[in-house]
Structure formats: C-alpha cells, structure tokens
C-alpha positions in Angstrom: 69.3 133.7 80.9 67.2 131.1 78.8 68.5 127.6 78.7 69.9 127.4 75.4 72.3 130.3 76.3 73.4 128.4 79.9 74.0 125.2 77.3 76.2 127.8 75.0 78.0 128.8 77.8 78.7 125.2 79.3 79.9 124.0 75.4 82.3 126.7 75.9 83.7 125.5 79.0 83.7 121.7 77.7 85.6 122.4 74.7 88.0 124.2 77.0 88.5 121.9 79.2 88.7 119.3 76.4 91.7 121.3 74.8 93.0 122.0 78.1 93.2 118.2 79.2 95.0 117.3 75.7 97.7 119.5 76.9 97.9 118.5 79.8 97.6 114.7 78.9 100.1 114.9 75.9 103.0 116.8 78.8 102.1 113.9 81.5 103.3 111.8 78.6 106.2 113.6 77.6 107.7 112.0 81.5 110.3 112.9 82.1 110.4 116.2 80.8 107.0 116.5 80.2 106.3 119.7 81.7 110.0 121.2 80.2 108.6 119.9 76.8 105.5 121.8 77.4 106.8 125.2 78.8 109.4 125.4 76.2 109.4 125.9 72.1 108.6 122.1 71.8 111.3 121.6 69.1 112.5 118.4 71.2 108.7 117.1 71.1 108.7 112.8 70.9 107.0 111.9 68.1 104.2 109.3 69.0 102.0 109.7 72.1 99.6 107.1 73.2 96.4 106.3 71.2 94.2 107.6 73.3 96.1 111.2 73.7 95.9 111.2 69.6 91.5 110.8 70.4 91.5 113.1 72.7 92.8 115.5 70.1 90.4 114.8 68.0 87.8 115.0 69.9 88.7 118.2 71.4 89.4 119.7 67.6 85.8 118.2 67.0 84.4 120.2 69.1 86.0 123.2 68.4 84.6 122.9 64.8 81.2 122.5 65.8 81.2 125.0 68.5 81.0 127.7 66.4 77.6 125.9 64.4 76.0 125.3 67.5 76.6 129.0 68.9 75.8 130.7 65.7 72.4 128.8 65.9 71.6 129.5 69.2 72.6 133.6 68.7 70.3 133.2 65.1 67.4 131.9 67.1 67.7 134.7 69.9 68.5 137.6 67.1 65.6 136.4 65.4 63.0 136.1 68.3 62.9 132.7 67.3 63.8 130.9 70.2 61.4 128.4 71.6 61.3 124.7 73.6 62.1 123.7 70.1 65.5 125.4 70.3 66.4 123.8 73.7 65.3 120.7 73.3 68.3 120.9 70.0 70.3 122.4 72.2 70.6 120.4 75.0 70.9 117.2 72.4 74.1 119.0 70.9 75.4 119.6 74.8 74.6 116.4 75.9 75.4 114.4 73.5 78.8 116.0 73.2 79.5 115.2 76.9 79.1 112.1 76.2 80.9 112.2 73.1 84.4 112.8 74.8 84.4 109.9 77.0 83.6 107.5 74.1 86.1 108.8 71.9 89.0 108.8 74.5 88.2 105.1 75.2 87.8 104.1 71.5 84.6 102.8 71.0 84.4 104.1 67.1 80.6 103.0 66.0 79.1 104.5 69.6 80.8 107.1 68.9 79.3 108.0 65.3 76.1 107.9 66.2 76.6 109.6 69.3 78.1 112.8 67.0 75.4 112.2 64.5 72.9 112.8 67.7 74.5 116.1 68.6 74.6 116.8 64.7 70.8 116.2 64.6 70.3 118.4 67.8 71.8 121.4 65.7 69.3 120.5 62.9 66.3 120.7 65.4 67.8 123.9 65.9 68.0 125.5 62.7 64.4 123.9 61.6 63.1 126.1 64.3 64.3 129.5 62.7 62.7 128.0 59.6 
C-alpha cells in the first residue's frame, strides 16, 4: 500500500479517536453520573461542559468535514493513475498538520491554530494540483 493510502487510513483512525475522546471527555465531566448520563437517552444532560470539551468538539467535527476532501483526493489521484510524490507530500501535510491540529485546539491557542488548518488545507491543494 502507497503512502498516501497508510496516511488515509491513519486520518481515519484520528478522527475516530478524536470523536471517541469527546465522548468520553464530555461523560468524565458529567461526574457523578457521567457514565449513567452517557449510557442512557441523555435527556438529563447538564448544560455547560468545560471550554476545552466544547474545542474538542469542534475540532473532532473539523475533521470529520475534511475527512471526506482529503479521502476523496487521495481515491481521485489513485483512480486516475495520478498518484505521485506530489500527492504524498499533500498528503502527509493534511495528516500531519491535523495531528497537530487537535492538541492546539484543545488547549486554545486560536491564531496557531488557523494557520495550522490553513497548512492541512494547503496540503489538500497540493493534492488536487497534482490530478491537474
């Protein structure tokens, strides 16, 4: 398996454990009857979590919107027997960049993490100019 398709693969993993850690985060919040909260129909949910549980979310919704660009790129590129170093190189900017991305966001630091999005942004862009 080519590079690009390993970096799909671990986007899909990251964005799960993203989501997956939100959950998990938000019911360790919930204390204590987090875990009741969470099992049940969550009508009794409390209505504000910390900040940094609301960025998490975010960030994990994030992702999951771009997922789908950055795996519909990578798929175009292989259909098309367009894949190159050119490809990878975007690719690995999108993966990297958005495991960086998470840690940023959770702890807040808003202009470093803009430009670290717009770097994963720009990885998808190298990317598509490479099907061009």
């Amino acid at each position: 398996m080519t590079v690009d398709l390993w970096l799909v693969a671990y986007a899909c993993v990251l964005t799960w454990v993203m989501i997956f850690s939100v959950a998990l985060f938000r019911a360790r919040a919930w204390t204590p009857a987090g875990m009741k909260i969470a099992f049940g129909n969550r009508h009794d949910v409390p209505a504000t979590q910390p900040p940094w549980i609301e960025r998490a979310e975010r960030a994990a919704k994030n992702m999951a919107e771009n997922l789908p660009l950055f795996i519909g790129l990578v798929a175009v590129a292989h259909l098309g027997g367009r894949h190159s170093e050119r490809v990878d190189l975007g690719a690995h900017l999108f993966f990297w960049a958005r495991v960086v991305y998470w840690p940023v966001y959770l702890a807040g630091i808003p202009v470093v993490r803009t430009l670290i999005w717009y770097v994963s942004i720009v990885g998808l862009a190298i990317i598509f100019t490479a099907l061009l």
